[in-house]
C-alpha positions in Angstrom: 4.9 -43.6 -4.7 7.8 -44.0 -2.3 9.5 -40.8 -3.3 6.2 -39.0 -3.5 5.8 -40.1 0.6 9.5 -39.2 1.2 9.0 -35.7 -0.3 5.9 -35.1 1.5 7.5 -36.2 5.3 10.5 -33.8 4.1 8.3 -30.5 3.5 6.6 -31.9 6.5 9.9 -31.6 8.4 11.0 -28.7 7.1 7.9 -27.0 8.3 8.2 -28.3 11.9 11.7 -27.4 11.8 13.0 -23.5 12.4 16.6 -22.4 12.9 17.1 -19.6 15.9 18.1 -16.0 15.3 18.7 -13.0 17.1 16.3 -10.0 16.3 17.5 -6.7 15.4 16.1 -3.4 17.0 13.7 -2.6 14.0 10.0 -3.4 12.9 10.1 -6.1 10.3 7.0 -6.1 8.3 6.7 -9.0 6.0 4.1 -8.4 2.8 2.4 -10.9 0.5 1.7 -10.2 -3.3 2.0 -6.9 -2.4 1.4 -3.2 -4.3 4.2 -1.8 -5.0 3.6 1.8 -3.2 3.4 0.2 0.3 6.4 -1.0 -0.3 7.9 2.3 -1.1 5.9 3.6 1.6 7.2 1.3 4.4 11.3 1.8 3.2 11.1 5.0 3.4 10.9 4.9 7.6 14.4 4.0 8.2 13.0 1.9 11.5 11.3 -0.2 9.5 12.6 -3.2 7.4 10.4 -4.4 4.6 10.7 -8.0 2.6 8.0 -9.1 0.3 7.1 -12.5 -1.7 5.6 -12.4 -5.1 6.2 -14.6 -8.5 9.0 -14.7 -10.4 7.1 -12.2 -12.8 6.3 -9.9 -10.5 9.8 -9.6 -8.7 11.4 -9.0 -12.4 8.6 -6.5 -13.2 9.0 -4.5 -9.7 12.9 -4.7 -9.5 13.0 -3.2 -13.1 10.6 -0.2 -11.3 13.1 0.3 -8.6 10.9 -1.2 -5.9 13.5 -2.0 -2.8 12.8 -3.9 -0.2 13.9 -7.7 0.1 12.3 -9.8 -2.2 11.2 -13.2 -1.9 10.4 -15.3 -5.1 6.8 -17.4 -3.9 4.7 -19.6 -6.2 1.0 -18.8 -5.6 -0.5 -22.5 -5.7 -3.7 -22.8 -7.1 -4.8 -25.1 -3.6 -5.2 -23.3 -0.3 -3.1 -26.5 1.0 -0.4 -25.8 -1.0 3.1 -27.6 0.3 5.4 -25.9 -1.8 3.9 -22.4 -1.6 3.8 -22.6 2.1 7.4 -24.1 2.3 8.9 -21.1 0.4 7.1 -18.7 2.6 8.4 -20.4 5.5 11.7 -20.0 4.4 11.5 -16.2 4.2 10.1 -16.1 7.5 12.6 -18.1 8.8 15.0 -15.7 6.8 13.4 -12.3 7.4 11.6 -12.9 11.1 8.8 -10.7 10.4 6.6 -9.2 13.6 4.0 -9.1 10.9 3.1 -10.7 7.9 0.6 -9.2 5.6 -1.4 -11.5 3.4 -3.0 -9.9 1.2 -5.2 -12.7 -0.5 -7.2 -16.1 0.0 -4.2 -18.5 -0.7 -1.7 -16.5 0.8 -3.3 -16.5 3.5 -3.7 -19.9 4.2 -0.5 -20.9 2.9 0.9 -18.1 6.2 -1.2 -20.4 8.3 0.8 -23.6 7.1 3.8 -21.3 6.9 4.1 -20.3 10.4 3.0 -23.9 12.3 5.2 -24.8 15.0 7.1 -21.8 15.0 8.7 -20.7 18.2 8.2 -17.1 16.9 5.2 -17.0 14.8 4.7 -13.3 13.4 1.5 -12.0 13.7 -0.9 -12.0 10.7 -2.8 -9.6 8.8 -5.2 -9.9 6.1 -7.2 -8.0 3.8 -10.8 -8.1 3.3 -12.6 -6.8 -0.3 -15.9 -8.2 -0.3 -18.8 -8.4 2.2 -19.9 -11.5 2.0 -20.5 -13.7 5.6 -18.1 -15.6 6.6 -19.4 -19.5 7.3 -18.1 -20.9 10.7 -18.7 -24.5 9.0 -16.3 -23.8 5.9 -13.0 -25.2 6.3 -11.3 -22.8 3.8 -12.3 -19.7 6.3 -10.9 -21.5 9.4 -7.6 -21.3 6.7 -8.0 -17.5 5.9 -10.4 -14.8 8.4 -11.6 -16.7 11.1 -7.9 -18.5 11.7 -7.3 -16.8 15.2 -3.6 -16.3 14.0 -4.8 -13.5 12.1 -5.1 -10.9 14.0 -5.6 -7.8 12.2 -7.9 -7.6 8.8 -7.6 -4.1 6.6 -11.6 -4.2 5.5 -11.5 -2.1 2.3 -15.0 0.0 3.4 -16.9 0.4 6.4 -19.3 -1.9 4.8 -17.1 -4.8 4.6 -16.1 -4.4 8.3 -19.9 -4.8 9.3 -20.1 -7.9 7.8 -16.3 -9.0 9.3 -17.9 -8.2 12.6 -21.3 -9.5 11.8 -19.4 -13.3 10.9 -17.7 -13.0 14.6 -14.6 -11.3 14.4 -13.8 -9.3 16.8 -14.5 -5.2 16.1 -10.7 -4.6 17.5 -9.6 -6.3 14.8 -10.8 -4.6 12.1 -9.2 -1.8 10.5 -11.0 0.3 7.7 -8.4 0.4 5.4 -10.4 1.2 2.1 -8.3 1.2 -1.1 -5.8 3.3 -3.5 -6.9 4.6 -7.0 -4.6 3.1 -9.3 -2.6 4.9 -11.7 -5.2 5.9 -14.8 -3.7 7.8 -17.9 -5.8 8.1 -20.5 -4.6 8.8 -23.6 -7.2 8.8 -26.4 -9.4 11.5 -26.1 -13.0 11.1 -25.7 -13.7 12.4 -29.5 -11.2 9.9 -30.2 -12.9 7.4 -28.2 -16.6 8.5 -29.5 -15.4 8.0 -32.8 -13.8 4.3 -32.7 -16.8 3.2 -30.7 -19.0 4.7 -33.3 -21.0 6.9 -31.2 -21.9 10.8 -32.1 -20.1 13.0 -30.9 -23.0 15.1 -29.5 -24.1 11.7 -27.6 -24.5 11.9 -23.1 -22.7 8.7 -22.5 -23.8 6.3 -19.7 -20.9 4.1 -18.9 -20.0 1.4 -16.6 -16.7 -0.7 -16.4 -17.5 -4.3 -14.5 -17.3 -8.0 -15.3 -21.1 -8.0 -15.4 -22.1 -10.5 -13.3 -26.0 -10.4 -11.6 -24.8 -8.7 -8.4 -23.3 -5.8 -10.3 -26.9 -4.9 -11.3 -26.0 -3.9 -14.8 -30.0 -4.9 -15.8 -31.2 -1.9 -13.4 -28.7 0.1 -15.4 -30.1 -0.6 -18.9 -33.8 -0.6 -17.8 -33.3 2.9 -16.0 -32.0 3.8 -19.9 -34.7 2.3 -21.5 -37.0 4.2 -19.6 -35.0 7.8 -20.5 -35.0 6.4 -24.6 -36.8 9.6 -25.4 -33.3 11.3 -24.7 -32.2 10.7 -28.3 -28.8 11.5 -27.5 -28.5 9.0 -24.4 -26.3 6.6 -25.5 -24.7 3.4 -23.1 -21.5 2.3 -23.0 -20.7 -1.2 -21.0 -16.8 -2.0 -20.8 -16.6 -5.9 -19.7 -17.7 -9.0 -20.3 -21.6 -9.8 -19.9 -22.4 -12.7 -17.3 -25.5 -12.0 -17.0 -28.5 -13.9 -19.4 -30.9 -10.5 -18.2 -28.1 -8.0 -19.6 -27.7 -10.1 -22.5 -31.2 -10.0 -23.0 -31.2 -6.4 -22.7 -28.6 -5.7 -24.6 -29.8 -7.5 -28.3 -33.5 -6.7 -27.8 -34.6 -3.3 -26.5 -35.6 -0.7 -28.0 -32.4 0.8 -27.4 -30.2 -1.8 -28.8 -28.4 0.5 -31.3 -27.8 2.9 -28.5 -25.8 -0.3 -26.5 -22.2 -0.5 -26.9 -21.0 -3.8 -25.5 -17.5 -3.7 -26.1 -16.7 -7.0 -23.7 -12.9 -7.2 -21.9 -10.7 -4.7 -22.3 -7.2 -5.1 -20.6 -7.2 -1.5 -20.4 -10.3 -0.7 -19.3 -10.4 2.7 -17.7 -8.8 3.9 -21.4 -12.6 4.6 -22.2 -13.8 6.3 -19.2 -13.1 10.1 -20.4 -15.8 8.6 -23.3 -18.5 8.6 -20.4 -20.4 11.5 -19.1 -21.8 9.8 -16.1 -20.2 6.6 -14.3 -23.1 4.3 -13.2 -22.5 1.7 -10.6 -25.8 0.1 -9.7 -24.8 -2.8 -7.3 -26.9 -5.2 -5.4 -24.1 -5.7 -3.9 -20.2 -3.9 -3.5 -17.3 -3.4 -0.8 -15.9 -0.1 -2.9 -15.4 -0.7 -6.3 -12.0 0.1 -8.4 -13.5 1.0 -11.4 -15.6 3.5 -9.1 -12.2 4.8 -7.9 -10.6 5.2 -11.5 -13.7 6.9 -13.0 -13.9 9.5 -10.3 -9.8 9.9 -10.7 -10.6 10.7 -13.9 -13.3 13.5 -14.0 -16.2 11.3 -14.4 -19.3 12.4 -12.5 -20.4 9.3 -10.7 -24.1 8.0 -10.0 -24.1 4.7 -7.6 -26.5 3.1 -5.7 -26.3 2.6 -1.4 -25.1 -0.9 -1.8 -22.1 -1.7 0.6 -19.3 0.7 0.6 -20.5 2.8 -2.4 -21.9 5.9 -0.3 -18.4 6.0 1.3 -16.7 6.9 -1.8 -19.7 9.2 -3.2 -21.3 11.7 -0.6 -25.1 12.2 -2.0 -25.2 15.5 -3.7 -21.4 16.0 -2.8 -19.8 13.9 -5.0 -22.5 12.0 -7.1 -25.8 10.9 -7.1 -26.9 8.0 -4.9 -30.3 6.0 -5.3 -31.7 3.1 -3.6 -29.7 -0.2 -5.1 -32.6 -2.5 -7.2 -34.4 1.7 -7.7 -35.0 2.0 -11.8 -37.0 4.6 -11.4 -35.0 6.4 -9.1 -31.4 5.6 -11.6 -33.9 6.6 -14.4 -34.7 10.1 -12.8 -30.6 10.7 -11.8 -29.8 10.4 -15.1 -32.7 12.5 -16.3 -31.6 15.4 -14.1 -28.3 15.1 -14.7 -28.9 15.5 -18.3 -30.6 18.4 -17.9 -27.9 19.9 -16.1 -24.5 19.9 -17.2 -23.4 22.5 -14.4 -24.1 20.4 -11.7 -22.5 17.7 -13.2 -19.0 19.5 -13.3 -19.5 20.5 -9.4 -20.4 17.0 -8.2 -17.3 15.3 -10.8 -15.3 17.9 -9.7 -15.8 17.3 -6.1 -15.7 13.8 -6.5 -12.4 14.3 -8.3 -10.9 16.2 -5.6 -11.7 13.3 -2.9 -10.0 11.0 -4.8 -6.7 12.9 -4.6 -7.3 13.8 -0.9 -8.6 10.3 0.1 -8.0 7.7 -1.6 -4.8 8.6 -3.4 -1.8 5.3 -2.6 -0.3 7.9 -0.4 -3.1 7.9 2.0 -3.9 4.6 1.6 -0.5 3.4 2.9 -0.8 5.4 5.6 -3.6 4.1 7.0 -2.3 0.4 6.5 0.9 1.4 8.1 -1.2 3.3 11.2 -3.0 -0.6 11.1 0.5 -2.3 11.3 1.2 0.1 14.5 -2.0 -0.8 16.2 -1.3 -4.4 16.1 1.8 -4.3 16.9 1.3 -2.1 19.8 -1.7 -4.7 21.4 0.1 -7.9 20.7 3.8 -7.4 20.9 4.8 -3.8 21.7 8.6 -4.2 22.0 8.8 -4.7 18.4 7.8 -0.8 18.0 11.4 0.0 19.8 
């Protein structure tokens, strides 16, 4: 017990303790479990010096990808209050003396709270924002993380998820629509390929979703809006994920279209089946943007969504996709109808929604606009760090 108290009033020292150091003429931008093309991003402006924490396993994995940067090994507790994650953050700040640290999740963001008390020269904090749920004045974990008035910049990954920062009290300055990178997708099975593993006809119009299927992903108004198209003998559904969900497990084993369901649960590579899939269907209650939304359309996919959240920001209605009204069967069922019916307009709208992918949401311009947030704040809270 003694040596657990002695331990504890050392990290407590050490956090209240901070060794001085000059600060060269450069922006110093300090990220958290970040992706490794912002890195890339940021080193390539030769005013700006980057550093970055991340596991063990993920420094070895990006340093064998030629990631530069200065890395920063950082144990990602599993407690927000976590003295030994916040203790080896501090140290790289104390190392590094970032004007800005971005945190990019929960704990990392808490554990930059812990990280940067007492500090003469705290840098200024950024988060990031991927759902749009409320914040809850009276939870003690979001005084830790978004509503921590240390933070002072949040990248909101849709329009929709800003609303609801702003609608929980923070400030409208402070929130940067940031919106989010397609990841790298490479299929390589071909969809006949694909067809024929899953056991489907090759002549089949494929429905397909890719989501841990959860209630709020609204995967019920997905099968129902096939049930009520069954007289499309060739409609077939494909669900990548694992089923959450008693309704879509319900679904799946007794409907009439049962042996037109293809529940294939978790699959590490996931978007490997979307060139299987005519349409992408996201039918949310519920959604800030959606990956697997993003990694469809890279593909090719023609995408059908409903309005929830930040879903008509990635597909324009009659642009890019079909939208409907989120909890809509009838309205999903009649989308999928027309766009059975005509194949021509479902090239257009997957080719257009294929080209805003790679003009909009490609990592390129993604970093961008995260580095245009980093200048922002900077420039309103501590402008002689821009040079």
């Amino acid at each position: 017990m003694r040596r657990i108290v002695r331990a504890t009033i050392n990290a407590l020292f050490y956090l209240l303790s901070e060794p001085s150091r000059t600060r060269p003429n450069v922006m110093r931008i300090m990220l958290s479990t970040p992706i490794p093309e912002l890195i890339e991003h940021l080193e390539a402006d030769p005013q700006m010096q980057v550093s970055w924490l991340a596991t063990r396993d993920q420094v070895e994995r990006y340093r064998a990808m030629g990631v530069g940067g200065q890395s920063y090994e950082y144990t990602v507790g599993r407690a927000k209050c976590d003295p030994r994650s916040a203790m080896e953050m501090r140290r790289a700040i104390q190392e590094e003396k970032p004007d800005l640290l971005h945190a990019f999740y929960g704990r990392a963001m808490s554990h930059s709270v812990l990280a940067t008390s007492a500090m003469r020269q705290r840098p200024l904090l950024v988060s990031f924002r991927g759902i749009t749920s409320r914040l809850h004045r009276f939870d003690p974990s979001d005084w830790l993380t978004y509503l921590n008035p240390r933070f002072v910049g949040h990248a909101c990954e849709s329009n929709a998820v800003r609303d609801a920062m702003v609608a929980s009290g923070i400030a409208a300055e402070r929130c940067y629509v940031t919106y989010n990178r397609v990841p790298p997708v490479q299929p390589k099975v071909t969809r006949e390929e694909l067809l024929s593993r899953l056991g489907v006809p090759p002549s089949a119009f494929v429905i397909g979703t890719v989501a841990t299927m959860r209630p709020v992903k609204g995967i019920d108004v997905l099968l129902n809006a096939a049930i009520e198209c069954s007289d499309l003998d060739d409609v077939h559904v494909l669900l990548v994920g694992s089923v959450k969900d008693k309704r879509v497990e319900q679904l799946i084993q007794n409907s009439e279209m049962s042996s037109r369901i293809h529940a294939i649960g978790y699959h590490a590579n996931a978007p490997e089946f979307l060139p299987a899939m005519n349409l992408f269907v996201m039918p949310s209650r519920q959604e800030a943007l959606c990956l697997a939304l993003l990694e469809a359309i890279s593909c090719g996919v023609c995408p059908v969504v409903s309005d929830a959240g930040g879903l008509p920001e990635v597909v324009r209605h009659e642009v890019d996709g079909l939208v409907f009204q989120k909890e809509d069967v009838a309205g999903l069922a009649a989308a999928i109808r027309r766009l059975h019916h005509d194949r021509t307009l479902i090239e257009r709208l997957a080719c257009s929604a294929k080209q805003r992918s790679e003009e909009f949401f490609s990592a390129e311009r993604w970093c961008e606009r995260v580095e245009k947030m980093y200048r922002s704040v900077l420039a309103k809270h501590r402008p002689g760090a821009l040079g």
